[in-house]
C-alpha positions as CSV (number, residue, x, y, z in Angstrom):
1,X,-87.5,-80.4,10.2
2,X,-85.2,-79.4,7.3
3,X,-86.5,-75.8,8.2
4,X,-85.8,-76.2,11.9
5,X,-82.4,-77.7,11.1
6,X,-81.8,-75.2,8.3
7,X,-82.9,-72.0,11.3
8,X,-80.5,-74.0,13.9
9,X,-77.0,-73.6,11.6
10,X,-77.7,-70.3,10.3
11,X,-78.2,-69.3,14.4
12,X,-74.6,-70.9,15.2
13,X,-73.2,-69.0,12.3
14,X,-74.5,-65.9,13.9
15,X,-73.0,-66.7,17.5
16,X,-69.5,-67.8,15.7
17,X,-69.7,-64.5,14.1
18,X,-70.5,-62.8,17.2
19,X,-67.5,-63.7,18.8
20,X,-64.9,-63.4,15.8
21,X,-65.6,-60.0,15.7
22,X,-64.1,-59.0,19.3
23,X,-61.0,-60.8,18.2
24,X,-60.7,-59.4,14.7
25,X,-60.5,-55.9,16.7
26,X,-58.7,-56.8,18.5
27,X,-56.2,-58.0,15.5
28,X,-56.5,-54.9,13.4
29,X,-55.9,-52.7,17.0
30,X,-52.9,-54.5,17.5
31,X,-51.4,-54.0,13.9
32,X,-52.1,-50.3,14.5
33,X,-50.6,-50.1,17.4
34,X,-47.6,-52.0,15.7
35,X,-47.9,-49.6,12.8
36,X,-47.7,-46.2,15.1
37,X,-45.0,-47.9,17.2
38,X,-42.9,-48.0,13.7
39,X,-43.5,-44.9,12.4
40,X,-42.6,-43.1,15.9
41,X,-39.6,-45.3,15.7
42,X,-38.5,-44.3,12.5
43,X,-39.2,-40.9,13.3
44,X,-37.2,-40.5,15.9
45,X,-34.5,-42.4,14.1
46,X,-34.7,-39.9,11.3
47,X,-34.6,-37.0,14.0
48,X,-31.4,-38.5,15.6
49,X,-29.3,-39.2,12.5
50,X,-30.4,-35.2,11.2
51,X,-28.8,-33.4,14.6
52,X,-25.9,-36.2,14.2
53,X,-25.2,-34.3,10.3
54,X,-26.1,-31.1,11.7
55,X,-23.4,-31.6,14.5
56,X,-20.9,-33.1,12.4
57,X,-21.5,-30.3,9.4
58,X,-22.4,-27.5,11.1
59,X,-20.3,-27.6,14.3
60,X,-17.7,-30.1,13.1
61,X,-15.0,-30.5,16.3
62,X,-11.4,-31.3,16.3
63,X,-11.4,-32.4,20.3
64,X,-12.6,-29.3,21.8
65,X,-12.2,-26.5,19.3
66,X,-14.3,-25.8,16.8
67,X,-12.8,-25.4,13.4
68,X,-13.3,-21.7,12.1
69,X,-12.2,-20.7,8.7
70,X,-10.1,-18.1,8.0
71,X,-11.7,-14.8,6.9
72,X,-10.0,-13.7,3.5
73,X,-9.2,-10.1,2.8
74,X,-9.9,-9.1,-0.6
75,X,-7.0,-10.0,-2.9
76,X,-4.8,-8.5,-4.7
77,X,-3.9,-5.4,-2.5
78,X,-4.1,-2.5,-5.1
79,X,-3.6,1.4,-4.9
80,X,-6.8,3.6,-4.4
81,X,-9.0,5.2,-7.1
82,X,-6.8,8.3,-5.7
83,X,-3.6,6.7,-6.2
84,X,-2.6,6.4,-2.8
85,X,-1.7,3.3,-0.8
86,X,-1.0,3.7,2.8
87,X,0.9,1.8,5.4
88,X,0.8,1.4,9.1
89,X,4.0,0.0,10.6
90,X,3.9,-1.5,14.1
91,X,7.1,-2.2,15.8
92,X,7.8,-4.1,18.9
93,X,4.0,-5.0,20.5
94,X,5.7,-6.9,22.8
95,X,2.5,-8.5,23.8
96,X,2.0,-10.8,26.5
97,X,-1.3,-12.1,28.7
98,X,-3.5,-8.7,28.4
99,X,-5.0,-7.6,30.9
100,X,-2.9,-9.0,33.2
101,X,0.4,-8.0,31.7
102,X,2.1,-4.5,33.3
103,X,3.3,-1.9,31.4
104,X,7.3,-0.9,31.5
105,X,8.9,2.6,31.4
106,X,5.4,4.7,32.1
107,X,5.0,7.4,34.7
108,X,3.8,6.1,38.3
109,X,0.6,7.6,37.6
110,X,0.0,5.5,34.6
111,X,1.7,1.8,36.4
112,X,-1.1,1.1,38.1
113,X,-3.9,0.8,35.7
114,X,-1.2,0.2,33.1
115,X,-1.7,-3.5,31.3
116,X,-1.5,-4.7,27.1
117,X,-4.7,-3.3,26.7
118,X,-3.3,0.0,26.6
119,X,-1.2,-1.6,23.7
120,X,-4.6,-2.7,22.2
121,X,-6.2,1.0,22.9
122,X,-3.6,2.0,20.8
123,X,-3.6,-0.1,18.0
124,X,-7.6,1.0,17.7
125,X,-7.0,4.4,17.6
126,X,-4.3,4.7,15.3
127,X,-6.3,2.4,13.1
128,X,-9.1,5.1,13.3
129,X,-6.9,7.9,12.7
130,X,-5.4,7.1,9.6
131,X,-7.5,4.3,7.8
132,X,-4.5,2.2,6.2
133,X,-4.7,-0.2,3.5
134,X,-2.1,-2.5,5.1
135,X,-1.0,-3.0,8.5
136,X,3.0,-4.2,8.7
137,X,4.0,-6.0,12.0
138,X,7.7,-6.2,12.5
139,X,8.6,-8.5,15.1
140,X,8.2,-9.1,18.6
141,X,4.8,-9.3,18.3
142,X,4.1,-11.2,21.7
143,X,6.7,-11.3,24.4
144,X,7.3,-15.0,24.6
145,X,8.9,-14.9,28.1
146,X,5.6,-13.3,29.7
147,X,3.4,-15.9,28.2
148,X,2.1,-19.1,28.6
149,X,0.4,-19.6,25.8
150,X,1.8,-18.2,22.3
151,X,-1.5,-18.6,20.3
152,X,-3.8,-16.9,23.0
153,X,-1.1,-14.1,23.0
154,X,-1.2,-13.5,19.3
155,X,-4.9,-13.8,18.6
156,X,-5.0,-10.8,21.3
157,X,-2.3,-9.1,19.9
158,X,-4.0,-8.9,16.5
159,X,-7.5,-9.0,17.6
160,X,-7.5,-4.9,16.9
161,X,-6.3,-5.7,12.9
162,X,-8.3,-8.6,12.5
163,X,-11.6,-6.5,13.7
164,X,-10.4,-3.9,11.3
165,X,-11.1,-6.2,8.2
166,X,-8.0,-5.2,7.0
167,X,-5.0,-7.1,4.8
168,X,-1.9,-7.4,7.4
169,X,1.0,-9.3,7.7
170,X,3.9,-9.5,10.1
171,X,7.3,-11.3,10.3
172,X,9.0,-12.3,13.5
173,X,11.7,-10.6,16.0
174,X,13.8,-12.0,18.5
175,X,11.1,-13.2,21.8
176,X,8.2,-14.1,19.4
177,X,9.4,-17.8,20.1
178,X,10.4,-17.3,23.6
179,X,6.9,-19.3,24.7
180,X,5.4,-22.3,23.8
181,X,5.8,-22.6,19.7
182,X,8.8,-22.1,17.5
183,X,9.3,-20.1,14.6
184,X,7.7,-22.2,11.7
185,X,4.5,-22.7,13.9
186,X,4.2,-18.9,14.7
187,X,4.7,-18.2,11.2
188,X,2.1,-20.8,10.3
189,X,-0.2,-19.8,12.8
190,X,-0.2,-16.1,11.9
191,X,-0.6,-17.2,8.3
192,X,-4.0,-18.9,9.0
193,X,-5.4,-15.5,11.2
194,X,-8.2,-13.7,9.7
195,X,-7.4,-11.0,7.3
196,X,-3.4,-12.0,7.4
197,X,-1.7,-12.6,4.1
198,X,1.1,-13.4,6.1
199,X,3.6,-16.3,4.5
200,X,5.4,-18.9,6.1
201,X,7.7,-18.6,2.9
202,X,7.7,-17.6,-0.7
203,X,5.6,-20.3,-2.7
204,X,7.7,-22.0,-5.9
205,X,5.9,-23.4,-8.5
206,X,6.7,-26.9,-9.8
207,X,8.4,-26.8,-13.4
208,X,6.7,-30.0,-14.7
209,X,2.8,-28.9,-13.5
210,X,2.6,-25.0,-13.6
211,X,-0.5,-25.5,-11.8
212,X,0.9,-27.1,-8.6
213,X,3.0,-24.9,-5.8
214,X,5.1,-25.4,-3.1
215,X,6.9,-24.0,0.0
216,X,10.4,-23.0,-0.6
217,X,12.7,-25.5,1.4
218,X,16.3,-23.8,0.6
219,X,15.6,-20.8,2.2
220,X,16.5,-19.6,5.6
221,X,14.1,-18.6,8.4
222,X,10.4,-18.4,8.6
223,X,8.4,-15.5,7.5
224,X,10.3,-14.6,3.8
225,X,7.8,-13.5,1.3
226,X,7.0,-11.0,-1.1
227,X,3.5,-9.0,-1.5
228,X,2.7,-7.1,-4.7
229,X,0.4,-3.5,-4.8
230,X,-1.1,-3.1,-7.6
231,X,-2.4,-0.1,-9.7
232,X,-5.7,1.1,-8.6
233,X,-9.2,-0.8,-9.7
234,X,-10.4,-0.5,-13.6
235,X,-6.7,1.4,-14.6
236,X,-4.4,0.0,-17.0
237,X,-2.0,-0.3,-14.2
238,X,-5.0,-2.9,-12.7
239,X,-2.7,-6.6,-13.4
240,X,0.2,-5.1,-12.7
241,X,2.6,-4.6,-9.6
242,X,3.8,-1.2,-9.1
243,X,5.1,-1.6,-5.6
244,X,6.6,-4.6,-3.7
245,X,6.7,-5.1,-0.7
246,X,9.6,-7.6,1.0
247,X,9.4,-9.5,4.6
248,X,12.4,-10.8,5.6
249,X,13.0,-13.1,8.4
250,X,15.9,-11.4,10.7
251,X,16.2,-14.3,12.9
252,X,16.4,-14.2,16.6
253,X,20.0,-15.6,19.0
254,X,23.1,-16.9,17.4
255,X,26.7,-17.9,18.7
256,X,29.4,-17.2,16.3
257,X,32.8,-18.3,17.5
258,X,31.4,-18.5,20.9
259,X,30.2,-15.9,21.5
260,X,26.0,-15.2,21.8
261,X,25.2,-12.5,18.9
262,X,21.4,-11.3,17.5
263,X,20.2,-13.3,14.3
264,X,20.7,-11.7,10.6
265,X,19.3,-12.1,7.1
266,X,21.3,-15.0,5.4
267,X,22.6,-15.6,1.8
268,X,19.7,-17.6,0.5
269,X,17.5,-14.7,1.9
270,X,19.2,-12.6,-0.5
271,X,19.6,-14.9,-3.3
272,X,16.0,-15.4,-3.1
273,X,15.5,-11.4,-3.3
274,X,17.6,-11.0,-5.9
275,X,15.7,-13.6,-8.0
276,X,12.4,-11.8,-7.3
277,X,13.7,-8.7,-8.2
278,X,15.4,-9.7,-11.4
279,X,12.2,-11.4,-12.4
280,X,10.1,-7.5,-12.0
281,X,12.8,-5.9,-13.9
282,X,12.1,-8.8,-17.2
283,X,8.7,-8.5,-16.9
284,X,8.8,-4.7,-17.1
285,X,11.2,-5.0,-19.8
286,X,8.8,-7.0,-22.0
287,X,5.9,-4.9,-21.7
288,X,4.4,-3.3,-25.2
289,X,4.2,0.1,-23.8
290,X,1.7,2.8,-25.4
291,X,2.7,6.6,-25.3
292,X,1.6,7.2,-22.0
293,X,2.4,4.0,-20.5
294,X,6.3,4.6,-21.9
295,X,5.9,7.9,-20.7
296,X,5.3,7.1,-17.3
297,X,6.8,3.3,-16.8
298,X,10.6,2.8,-17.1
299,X,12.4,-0.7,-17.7
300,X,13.5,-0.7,-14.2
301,X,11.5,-3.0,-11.3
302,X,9.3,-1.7,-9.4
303,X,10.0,0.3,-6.6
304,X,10.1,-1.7,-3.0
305,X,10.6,-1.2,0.5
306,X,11.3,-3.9,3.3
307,X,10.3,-4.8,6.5
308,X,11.9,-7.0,9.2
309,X,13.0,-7.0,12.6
310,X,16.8,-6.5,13.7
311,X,18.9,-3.8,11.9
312,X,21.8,-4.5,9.9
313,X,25.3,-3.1,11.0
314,X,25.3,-0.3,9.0
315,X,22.5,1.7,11.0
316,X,25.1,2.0,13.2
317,X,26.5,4.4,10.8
318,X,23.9,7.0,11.0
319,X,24.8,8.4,14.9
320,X,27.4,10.7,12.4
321,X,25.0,11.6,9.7
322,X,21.9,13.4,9.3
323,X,18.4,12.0,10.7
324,X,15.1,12.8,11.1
325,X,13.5,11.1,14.5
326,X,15.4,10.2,17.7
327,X,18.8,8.2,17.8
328,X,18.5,7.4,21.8
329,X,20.3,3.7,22.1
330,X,22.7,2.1,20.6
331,X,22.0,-0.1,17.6
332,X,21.4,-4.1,18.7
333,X,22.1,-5.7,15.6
334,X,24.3,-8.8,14.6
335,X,27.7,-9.1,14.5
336,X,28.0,-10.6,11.1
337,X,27.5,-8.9,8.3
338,X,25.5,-10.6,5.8
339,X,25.8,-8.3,2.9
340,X,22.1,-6.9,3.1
341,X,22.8,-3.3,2.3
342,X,25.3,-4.1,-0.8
343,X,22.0,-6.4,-2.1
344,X,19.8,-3.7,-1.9
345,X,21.9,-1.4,-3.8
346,X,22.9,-3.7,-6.3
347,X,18.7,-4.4,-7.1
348,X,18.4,-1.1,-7.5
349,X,14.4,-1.2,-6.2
350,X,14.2,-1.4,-2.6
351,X,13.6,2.3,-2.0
352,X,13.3,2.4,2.0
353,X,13.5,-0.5,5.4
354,X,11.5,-0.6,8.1
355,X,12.8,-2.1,11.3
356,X,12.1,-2.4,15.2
357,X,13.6,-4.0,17.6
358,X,15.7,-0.8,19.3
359,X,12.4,0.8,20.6
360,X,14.0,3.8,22.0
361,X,15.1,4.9,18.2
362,X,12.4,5.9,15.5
363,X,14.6,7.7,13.2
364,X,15.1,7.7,9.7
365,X,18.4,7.7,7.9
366,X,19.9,7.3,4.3
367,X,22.6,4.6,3.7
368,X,24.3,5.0,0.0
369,X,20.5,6.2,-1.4
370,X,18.7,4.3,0.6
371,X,16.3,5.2,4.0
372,X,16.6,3.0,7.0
373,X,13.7,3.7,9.2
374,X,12.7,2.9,12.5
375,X,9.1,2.1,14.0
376,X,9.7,3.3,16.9
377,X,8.4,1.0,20.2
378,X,5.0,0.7,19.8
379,X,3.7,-1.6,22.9
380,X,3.5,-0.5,26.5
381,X,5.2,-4.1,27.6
382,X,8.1,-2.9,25.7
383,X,10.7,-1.4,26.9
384,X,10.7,2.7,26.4
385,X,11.5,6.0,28.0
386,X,9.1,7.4,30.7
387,X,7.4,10.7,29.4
388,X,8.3,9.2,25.8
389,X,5.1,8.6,24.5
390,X,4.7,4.9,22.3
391,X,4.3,5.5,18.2
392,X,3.9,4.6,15.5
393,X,4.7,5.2,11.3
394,X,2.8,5.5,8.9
395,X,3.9,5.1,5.3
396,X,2.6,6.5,2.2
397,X,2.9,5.7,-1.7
398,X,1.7,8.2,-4.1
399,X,1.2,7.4,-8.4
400,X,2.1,10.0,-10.3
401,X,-0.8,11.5,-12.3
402,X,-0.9,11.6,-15.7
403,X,-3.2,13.3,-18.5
404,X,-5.3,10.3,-18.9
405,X,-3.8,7.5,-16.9
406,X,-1.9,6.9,-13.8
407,X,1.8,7.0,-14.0
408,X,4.1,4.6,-11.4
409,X,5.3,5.7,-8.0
410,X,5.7,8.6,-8.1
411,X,7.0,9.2,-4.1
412,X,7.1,8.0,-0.9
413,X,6.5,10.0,2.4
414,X,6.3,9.2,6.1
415,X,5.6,10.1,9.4
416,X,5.0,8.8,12.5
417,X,1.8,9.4,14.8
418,X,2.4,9.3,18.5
419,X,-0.5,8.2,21.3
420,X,-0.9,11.2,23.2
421,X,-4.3,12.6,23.6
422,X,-4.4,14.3,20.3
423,X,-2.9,11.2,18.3
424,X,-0.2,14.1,17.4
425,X,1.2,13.6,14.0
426,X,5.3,14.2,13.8
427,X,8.5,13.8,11.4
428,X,6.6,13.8,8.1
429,X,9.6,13.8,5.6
430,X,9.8,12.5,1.9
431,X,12.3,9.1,1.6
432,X,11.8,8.7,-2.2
433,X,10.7,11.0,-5.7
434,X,10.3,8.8,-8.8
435,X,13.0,9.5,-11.5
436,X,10.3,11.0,-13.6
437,X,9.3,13.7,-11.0
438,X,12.3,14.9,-10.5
């Protein structure tokens, strides 16, 4: 009995475990199942929330534009292991919607396939022909009245200088603002354009924190800045400027005692000027100069040369005197006098202008020592003379050589190329020989 009964219970522990063991499978199957379910969740979780940073850090988007930065050109602009440094001025692009944007003042030949991308065409070629350092834009860069949209307008403008990887800057003229943004957001929007070491105005730096800088606020205009050359790479000359170069805001429409006159240079322009100028001259003055250095480095600042847009009265002046280039229309400038010429003298370093804004003129002229000189129109929106062909100049600083180093400026030439088929060359003339070559 004990054995039957003994044989019965282990028999029903044999069924019970019989059927636990469907429903223990059935347990651990479901925890699995749980288990999988989690880790796909969290995997796709994990997926989501890495193309969420990817998207926010790799195509971060301010509404619809994607934010680009700025492509810097290699700083600071310096002189060439030959001791050249060369120019290219364009006056007067006059640019407006490309392609579909006629030219003016070309042979009826030419109108109908004639748009801004002949404008661009050119700005290639010249590019190609003469390899500049620096490319100088002197106003009217877009023509505001044929645009709708000022940034679109620039970007194609300056898409041929901005492909060429080169430093380039440009100050404003009188229908830059003529579309949809005003002076300070032109300037500012030029300033952030690849390659441009463009400035909306000269930087000051704060007397209590040497280390912090600012935007000049009592100062006229947009677009007043200075930009240093310095000697070529691994010479002594290497830290130090040896040509300036200024941009000066000209302005745009004024009224003076009713009556509608163009813009001009103002008094804190020039008192600015005058400071920077003053400052090259102590620096000079306080360097410990070796026998070569003496030999070839005076006291005096720097030579420099300006750029901006609208000429000042006395240009007007040089119909009488001697010129090199075309005088072809009368000289558009303000009717105030502002004192710019009598500045220049008195620093004693601005060697040469360079203007735009009368695009039939492209002549150079001297004015009590020193050379006022025209780019000449450069864009096919512009304004011209039919047969005239556009142009452009092309300016070029030379160091003097000496026995074992390089000497300071020791002249400055120019000439203007013109976009004809053979990208003919014309003018070449000498504005300016260093005291010590003379």
């Amino acid at each position: 009995m004990v054995k039957g009964a003994g044989g019965d219970a282990d028999g029903k522990e044999g069924i019970q475990d019989q059927r636990g063991a469907p429903k223990l499978k059935r347990m651990q199957s479901n925890s699995k199942a749980k288990l999988l379910h989690s880790l796909a969740y969290v995997t796709l979780i994990s997926a989501f929330l890495h193309l969420l940073r990817i998207s926010i850090f790799t195509n971060l988007q301010l509404g619809h534009h994607k934010v680009i930065l700025k492509k810097q050109s290699h700083l600071p602009l310096r002189f060439r292991s030959d001791g050249t440094f060369k120019i290219l001025q364009v006056a007067d692009m006059h640019f407006g919607k490309g392609k579909m944007t006629r030219c003016r003042d070309v042979g009826s030949n030419e109108f109908r396939y004639c748009t801004d991308l002949n404008t661009t065409r050119f700005l290639r070629r010249v590019i190609e022909a003469e390899n500049p350092d620096f490319i100088a834009f002197t106003g009217d860069n877009i023509f505001g009245a044929s645009t709708d949209d000022a940034a679109e307008s620039l970007i194609k403008a300056f898409a041929p200088a901005m492909e060429s990887r080169l430093p380039w800057a440009a100050v404003l003229g009188n229908h830059d603002q003529e579309s949809t943004m005003n002076r300070e957001e032109l300037m500012s929007f030029i300033s952030l354009m690849d390659y441009s070491i463009s400035q909306v105005n000269p930087s000051i730096i704060d007397s209590c924190d040497p280390t912090k800088e600012s935007l000049a606020t009592n100062i006229d205009g947009y677009g007043n800045y200075n930009i240093e050359i310095q000697g070529p790479p691994g010479s002594h000359l290497a830290n130090m400027s040896v040509l300036n170069l200024f941009f000066l805001d000209s302005g745009d429409r004024a009224t003076v005692d009713g009556i509608r006159t163009y813009g001009w240079i103002k008094e804190s322009q020039l008192c600015w000027l005058r400071g920077v100028s003053q400052e090259y001259q102590g620096l000079r003055a306080n360097i410990q100069q070796g026998e070569d250095v003496a030999f070839h480095l005076t006291a005096a600042p720097p030579p420099a040369l300006a750029f901006f847009h609208i000429p000042v009265p006395e240009v007007r002046q040089l119909y009488y005197k001697k010129i090199v280039g075309k005088f072809q229309e009368g000289v558009a400038c303000s009717s105030v006098n502002s004192g710019v010429l009598q500045t220049f003298v008195s620093m004693g370093d601005v060697k040469a202008v360079f203007m735009g804004h009368d695009h039939k003129n492209d002549f150079c002229g001297n004015l009590d020592g020193i050379w006022f000189c025209y780019g000449g129109g450069f864009g096919y929106h512009a304004y011209g003379t039919e047969g005239w062909p556009r142009r452009a100049r092309i300016i070029m600083a030379e160091l003097e050589k000496g026995k074992r180093l390089w000497g300071g400026v020791e002249r400055i030439k120019t000439w203007k190329r013109i976009d004809d088929d053979k990208m003919s060359t014309i003018d070449e003339q000498v504005l300016w020989v260093g005291e010590l070559s003379r």
